[in-house]
N, C-alpha and C positions, 0 to 999 in steps of 0.2 A: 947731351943731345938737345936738352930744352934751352939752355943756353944760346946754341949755334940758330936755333929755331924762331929765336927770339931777334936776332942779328938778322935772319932771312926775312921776317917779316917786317922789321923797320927799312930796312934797303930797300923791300917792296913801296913801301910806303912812301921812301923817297923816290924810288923811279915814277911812282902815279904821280907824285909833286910834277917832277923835270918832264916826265914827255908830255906835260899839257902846261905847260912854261912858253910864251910865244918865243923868246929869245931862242928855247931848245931846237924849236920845232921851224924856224927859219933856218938852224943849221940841220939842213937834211939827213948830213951821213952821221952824228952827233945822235940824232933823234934816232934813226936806223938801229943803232947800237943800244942805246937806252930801252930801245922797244924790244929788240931781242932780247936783253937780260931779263926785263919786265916778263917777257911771257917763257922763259925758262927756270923761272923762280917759282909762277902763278900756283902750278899746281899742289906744290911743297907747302906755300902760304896758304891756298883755302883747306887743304888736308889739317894746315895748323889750328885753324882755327875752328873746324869742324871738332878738331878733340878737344879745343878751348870748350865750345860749346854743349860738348858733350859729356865734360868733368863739371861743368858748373851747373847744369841740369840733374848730375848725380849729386852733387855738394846740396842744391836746393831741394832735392829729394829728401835726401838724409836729414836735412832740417825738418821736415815734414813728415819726418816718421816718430818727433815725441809727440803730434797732434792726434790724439785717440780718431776722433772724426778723420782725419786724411791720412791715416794709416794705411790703408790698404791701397787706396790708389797710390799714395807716393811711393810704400813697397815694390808696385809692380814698377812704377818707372823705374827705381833705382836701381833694379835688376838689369832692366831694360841697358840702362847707359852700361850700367858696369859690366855687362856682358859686350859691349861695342867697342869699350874703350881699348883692351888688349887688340883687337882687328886694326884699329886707327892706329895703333903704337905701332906694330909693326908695318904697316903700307907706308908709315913717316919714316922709318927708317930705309926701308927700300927705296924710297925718294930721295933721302941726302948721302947715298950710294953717287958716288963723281962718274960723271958722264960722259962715254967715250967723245973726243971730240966731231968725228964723223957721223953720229949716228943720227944728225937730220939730212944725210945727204941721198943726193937719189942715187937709184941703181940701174946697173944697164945688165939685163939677166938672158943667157944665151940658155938654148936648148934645143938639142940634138940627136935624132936618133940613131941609136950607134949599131952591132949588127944585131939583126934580126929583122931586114925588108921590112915589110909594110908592119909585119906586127910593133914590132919598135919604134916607127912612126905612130900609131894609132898611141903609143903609150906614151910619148911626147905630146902629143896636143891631149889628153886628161891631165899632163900634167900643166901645161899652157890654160888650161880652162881650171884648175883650180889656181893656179896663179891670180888669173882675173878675175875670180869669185872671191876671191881673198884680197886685191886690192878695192874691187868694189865694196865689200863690207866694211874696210879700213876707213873709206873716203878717200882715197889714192889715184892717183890719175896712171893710166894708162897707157903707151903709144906704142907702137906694132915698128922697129927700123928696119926689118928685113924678114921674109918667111920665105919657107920651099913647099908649100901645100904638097900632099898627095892625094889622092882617089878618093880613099877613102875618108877621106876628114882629117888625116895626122899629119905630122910635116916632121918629113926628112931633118928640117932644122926651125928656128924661128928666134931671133932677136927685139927683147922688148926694153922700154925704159920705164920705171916706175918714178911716180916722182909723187911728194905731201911730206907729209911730218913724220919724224919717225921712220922714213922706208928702211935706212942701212940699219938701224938696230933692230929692224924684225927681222932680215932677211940675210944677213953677215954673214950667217952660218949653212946657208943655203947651197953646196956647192958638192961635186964627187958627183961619181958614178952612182946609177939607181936600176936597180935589178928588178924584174918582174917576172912572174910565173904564173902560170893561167890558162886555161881553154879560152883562146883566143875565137872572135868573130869570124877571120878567116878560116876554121879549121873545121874541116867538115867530116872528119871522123873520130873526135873527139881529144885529142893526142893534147900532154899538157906541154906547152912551150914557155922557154926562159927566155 
């Protein structure tokens, strides 16, 4: 693994070389491609070098635990690191996991209320407003291509595009029929509805 890691962040090193090379960066669609690998590598490289940083802070601990006097502080860091190290080992390995190749692409995400009149609308637009609470916390851009409003706030149907980093790999598996059960707003003598 350290190996492969080692090969990821020289390539990084050389992509910072080439896309700030005037020669690279005259050729637009060149540069385009070198910038993409650049920042699909980035996160891989600073996780590397964050456990770089964080075994050499435990290594310079450990030196500093035959010093009577800095015994006790370098004890607590060294715990410190070597309790973070296994976290970082494994988040580097979930990173050099291969990448579907879709999964920066946008999505176009329908939603429909299927039977149950207005209650099943009302349950389509919660499910439309946690969509867009969820792309807003993402930093995800938004766009509405089509809705059927009803009355009451739901919609019959509603057609959106999500579009940022990342959208199809959070959202791929997002798809089927969604069943709900509940004393519904409109029900006025308390009856539970599916």
């Amino acid at each position: 693994m350290f190996e492969k890691l080692e090969m990821v962040e020289k390539r990084y090193d050389e992509l910072t070389n080439l896309i700030s090379d005037p020669q690279v960066i005259a050729n637009q669609e060149e540069w385009r491609k070198l910038m993409k690998e650049h920042a699909e590598i980035e996160e891989i490289v600073l996780k590397y070098r964050e456990y770089k940083k964080t075994k050499e802070a435990m290594d310079d601990a450990e030196e500093l635990l035959k010093d009577p006097e800095m015994k006790e502080l370098a004890e607590q860091e060294y715990y410190e690191n070597k309790e973070k190290l296994p976290k970082i080992e494994e988040e580097l390995k979930i990173l050099l996991i291969p990448k579907d190749p879709d999964d920066d692409k946008n999505i176009i995400c329908e939603i429909r209320g299927g039977a149950g009149g207005e209650e099943a609308a009302l349950f389509a637009g919660t499910l439309y407003r946690m969509y867009t609470m969820y792309a807003e916390k993402k930093h995800w851009k938004l766009e509405v291509l089509n809705e059927n409003e009803t009355g009451l706030g739901g919609y019959k149907e509603i057609s959106f595009m999500i579009t940022g980093k990342g959208v199809y790999s959070r959202l791929k598996f997002e798809s089927g029929v969604h069943r709900v059960q509940r004393v519904p707003d409109t029900e006025s003598s308390g009856r539970i509805h599916t």
